[in-house]
Each structure stands twice: as structure tokens, then as C-alpha cells.
Backbone as a chain_set.jsonl record, in Angstrom:
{"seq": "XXXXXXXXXXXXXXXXXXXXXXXXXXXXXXXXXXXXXXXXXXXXXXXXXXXXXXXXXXXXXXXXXXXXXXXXXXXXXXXXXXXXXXXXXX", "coords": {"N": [[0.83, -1.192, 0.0], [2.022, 1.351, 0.241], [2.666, 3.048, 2.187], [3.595, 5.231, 4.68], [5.61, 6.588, 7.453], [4.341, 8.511, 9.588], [1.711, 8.198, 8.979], [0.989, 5.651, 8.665], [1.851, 5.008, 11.079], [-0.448, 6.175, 12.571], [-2.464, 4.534, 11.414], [-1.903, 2.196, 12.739], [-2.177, 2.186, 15.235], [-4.743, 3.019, 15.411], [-5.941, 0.569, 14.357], [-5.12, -1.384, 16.824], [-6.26, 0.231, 18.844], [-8.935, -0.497, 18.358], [-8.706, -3.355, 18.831], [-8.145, -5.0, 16.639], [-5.331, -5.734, 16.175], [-4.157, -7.348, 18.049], [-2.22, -9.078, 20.682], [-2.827, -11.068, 22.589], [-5.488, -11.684, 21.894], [-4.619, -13.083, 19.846], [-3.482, -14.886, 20.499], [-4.409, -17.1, 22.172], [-6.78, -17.371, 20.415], [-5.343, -18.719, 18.264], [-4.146, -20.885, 20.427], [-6.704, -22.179, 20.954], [-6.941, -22.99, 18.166], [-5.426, -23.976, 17.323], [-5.382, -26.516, 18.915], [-8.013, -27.825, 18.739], [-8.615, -27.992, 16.179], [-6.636, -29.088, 15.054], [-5.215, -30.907, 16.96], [-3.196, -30.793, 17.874], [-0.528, -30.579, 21.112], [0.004, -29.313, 24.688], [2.491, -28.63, 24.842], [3.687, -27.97, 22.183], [2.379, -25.92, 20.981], [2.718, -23.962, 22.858], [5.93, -24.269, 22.318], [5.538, -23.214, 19.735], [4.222, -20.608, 19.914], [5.818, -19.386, 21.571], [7.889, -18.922, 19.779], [6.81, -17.025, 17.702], [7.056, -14.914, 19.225], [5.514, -14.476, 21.28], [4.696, -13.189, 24.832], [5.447, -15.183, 28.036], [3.279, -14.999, 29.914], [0.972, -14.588, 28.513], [1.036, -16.861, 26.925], [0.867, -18.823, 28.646], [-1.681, -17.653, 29.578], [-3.293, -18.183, 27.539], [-3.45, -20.914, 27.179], [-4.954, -22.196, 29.273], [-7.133, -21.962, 27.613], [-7.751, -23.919, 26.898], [-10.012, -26.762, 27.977], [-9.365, -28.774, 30.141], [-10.404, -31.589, 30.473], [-11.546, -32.538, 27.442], [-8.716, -32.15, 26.684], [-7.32, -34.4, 27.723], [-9.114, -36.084, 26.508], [-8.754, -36.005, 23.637], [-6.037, -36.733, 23.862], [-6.353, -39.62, 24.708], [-8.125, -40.286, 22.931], [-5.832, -40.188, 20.612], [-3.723, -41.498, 21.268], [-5.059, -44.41, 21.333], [-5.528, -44.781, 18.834], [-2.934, -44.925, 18.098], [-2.083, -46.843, 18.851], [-3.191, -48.897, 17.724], [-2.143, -48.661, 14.633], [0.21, -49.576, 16.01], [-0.262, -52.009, 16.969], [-0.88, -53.255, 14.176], [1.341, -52.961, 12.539], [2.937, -55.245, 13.687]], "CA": [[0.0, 0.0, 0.0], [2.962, 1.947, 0.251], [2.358, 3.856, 3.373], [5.374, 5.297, 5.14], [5.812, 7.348, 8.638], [3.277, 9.003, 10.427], [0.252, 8.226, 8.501], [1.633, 4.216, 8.881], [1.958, 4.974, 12.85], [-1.797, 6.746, 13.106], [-3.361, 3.631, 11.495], [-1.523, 0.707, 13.488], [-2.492, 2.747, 16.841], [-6.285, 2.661, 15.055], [-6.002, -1.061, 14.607], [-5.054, -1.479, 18.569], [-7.509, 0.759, 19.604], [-9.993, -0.868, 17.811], [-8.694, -4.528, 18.885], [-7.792, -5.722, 15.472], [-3.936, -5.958, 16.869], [-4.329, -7.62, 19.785], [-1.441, -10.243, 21.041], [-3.592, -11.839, 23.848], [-6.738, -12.691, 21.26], [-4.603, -13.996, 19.024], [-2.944, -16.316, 21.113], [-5.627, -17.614, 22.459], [-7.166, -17.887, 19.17], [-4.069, -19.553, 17.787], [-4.363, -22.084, 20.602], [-7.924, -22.691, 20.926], [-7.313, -23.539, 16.829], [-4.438, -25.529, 16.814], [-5.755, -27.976, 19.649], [-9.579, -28.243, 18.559], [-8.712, -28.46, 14.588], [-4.872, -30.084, 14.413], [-5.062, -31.837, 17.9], [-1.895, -30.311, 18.604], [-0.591, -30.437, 22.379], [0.069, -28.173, 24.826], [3.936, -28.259, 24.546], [3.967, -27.957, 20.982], [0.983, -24.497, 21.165], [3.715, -23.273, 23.659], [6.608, -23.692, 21.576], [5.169, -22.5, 18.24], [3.483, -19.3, 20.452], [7.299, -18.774, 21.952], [8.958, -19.024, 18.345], [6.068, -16.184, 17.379], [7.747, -13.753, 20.391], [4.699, -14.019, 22.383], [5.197, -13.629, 26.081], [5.228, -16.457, 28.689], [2.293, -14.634, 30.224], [0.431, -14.783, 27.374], [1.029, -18.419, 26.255], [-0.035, -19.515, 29.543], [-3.277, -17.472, 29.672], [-4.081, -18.967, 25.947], [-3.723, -22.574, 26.949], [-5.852, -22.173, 30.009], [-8.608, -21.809, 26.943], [-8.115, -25.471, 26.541], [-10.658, -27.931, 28.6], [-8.852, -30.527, 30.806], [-11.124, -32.601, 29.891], [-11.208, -32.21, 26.033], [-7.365, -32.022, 26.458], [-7.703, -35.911, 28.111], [-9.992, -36.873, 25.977], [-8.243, -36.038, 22.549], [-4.62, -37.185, 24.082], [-6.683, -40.986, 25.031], [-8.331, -40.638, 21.17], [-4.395, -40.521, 19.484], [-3.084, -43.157, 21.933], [-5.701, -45.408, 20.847], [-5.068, -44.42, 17.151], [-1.404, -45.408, 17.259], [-2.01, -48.194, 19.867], [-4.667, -49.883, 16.68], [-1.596, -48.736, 13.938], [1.282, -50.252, 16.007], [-0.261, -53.488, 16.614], [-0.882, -53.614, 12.6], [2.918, -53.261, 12.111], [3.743, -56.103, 14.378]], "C": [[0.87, 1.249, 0.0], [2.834, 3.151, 1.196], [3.256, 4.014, 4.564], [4.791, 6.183, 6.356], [4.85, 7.561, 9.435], [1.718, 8.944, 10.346], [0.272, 6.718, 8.78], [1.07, 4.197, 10.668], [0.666, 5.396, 12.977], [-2.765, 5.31, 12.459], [-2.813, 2.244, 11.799], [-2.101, 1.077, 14.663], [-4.243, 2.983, 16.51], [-6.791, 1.381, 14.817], [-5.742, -1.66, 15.899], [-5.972, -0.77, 19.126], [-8.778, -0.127, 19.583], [-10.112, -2.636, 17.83], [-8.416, -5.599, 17.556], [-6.382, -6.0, 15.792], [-3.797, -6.83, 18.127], [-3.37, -8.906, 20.086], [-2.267, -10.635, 21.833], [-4.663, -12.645, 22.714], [-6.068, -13.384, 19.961], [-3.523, -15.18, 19.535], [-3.438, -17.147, 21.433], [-6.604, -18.225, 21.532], [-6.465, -19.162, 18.45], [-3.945, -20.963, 18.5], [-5.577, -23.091, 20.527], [-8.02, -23.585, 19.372], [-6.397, -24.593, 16.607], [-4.76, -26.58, 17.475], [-7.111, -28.587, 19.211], [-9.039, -28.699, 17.228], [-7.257, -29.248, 14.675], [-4.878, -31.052, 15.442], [-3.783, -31.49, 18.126], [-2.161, -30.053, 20.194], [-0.105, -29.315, 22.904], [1.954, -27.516, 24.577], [4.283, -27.777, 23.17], [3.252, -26.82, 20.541], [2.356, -23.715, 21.718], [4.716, -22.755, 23.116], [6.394, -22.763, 20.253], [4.82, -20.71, 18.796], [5.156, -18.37, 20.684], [7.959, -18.172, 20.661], [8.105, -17.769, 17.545], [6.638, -14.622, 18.176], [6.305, -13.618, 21.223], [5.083, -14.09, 23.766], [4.791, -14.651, 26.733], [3.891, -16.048, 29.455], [1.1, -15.313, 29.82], [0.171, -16.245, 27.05], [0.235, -19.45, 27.36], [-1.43, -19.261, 29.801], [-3.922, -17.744, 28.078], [-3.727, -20.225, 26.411], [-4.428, -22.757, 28.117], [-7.459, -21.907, 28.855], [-9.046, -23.444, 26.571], [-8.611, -26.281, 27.538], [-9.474, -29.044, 28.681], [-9.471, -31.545, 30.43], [-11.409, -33.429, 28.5], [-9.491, -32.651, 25.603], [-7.142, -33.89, 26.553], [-8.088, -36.96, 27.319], [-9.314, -37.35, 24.502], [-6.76, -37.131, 22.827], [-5.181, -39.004, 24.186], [-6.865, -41.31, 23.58], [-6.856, -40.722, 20.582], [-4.071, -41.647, 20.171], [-3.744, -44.315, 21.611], [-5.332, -45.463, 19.277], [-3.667, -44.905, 16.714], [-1.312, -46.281, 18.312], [-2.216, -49.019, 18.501], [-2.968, -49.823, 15.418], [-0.398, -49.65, 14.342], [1.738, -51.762, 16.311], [-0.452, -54.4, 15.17], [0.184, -54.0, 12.024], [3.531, -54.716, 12.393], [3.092, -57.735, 13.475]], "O": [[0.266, 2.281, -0.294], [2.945, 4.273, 0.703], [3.597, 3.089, 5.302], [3.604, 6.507, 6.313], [4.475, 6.585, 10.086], [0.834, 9.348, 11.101], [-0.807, 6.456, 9.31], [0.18, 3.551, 11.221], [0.307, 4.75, 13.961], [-3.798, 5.061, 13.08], [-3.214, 1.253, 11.19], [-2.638, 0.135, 15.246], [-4.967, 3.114, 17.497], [-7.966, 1.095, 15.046], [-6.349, -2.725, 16.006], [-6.562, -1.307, 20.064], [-9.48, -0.408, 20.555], [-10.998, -3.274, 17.261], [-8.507, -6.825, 17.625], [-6.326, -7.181, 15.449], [-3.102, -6.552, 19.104], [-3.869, -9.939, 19.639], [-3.095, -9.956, 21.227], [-4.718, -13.871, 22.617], [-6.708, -14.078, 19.171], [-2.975, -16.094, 18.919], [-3.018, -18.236, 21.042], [-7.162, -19.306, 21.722], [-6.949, -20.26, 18.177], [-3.739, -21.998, 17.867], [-5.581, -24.279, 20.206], [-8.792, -24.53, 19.207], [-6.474, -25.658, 15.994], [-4.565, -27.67, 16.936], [-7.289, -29.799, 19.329], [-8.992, -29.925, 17.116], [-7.224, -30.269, 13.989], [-4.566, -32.178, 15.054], [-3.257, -32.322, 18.866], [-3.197, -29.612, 20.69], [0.237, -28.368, 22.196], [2.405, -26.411, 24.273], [5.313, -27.107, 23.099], [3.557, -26.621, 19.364], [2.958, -22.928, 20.987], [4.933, -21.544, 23.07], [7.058, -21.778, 19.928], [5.157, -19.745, 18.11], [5.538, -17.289, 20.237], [8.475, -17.055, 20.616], [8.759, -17.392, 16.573], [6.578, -13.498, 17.677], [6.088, -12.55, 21.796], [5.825, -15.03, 24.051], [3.809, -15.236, 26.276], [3.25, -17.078, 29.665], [0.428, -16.185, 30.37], [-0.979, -16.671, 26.942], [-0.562, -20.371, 27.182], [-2.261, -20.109, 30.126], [-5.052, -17.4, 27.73], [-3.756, -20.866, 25.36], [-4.699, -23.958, 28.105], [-8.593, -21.719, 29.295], [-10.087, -23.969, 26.176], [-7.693, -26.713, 28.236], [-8.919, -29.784, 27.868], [-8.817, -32.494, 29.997], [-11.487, -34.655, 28.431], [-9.112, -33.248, 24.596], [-6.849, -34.552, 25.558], [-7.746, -38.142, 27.275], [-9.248, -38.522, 24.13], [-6.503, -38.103, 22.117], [-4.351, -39.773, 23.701], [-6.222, -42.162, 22.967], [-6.82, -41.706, 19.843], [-4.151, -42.753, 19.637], [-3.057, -45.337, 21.581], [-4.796, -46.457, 18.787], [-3.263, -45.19, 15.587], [-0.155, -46.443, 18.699], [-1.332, -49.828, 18.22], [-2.514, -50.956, 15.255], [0.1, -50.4, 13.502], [2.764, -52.434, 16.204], [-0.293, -55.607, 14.987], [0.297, -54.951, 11.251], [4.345, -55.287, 11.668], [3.553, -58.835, 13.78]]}, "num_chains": 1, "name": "protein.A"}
């Protein structure tokens, strides 16, 4: 768009005002999506969030969006999934 200095700086500080910027909702977002849709865990949300520069704050109050329960539930569903593949191998 080619938008340089001060006119650049008045509409990033209108995108934060306005919550379109927001590190917290998109961490949170980011995990809530990678564990519900990829089944990704929480170590692996953590690192990817870290390797993004989010803070440790942050990473921890986005994986508190993930159900213990849900979290349990999915981690029992893969273990069964590569329990069923690794008695196929044998």
C-alpha cells in the first residue's frame, strides 16, 4: 500500500484501539485452533506461540482456553489411534 511514517503509525495505533492488533486474542485464538482443529498439544501451542515472540504470560493465559477434559480426551483418542496402527505393524 505503500504507506510510510506518520500516517503508517496513526493507522496501526487505530487497529489497537480498535482490537484488530491484539497479542492476547490472538494467542488464544491460535491455541484454541491448533488444539480443537490439528489436535496439537500443549507443549507444541507453547513452543510455536514462543517461536512467534509471544510472552510467557500470554502463552499460559491462551492454553488455560483449553478444557482438561477435552485435552484428556483427545490425548486418550491418538493413543488409541497409534495403539490400533502399532499393533498392525507387528
Amino acid at each position: 500500500m505503500k504507506i510510510y511514517g506518520e500516517e503508517l503509525e496513526n493507522i496501526i495505533v487505530e487497529l489497537i484501539a480498535d482490537e484488530f492488533l491484539n497479542e492476547e486474542r490472538f494467542a488464544k485464538q491460535y491455541a484454541r485452533g491448533k488444539f480443537y482443529q490439528k489436535n496439537w498439544g500443549k507443549i507444541k501451542i507453547k513452543y510455536e506461540l514462543k517461536s512467534k515472540g509471544i510472552s510467557a504470560y500470554l502463552i499460559q493465559n491462551a492454553l488455560s482456553q483449553i478444557d482438561d477434559e477435552d485435552y484428556e480426551k483427545t490425548l486418550f483418542k491418538l493413543a488409541t489411534q497409534k495403539l490400533i496402527i502399532l499393533k498392525k505393524i507387528q
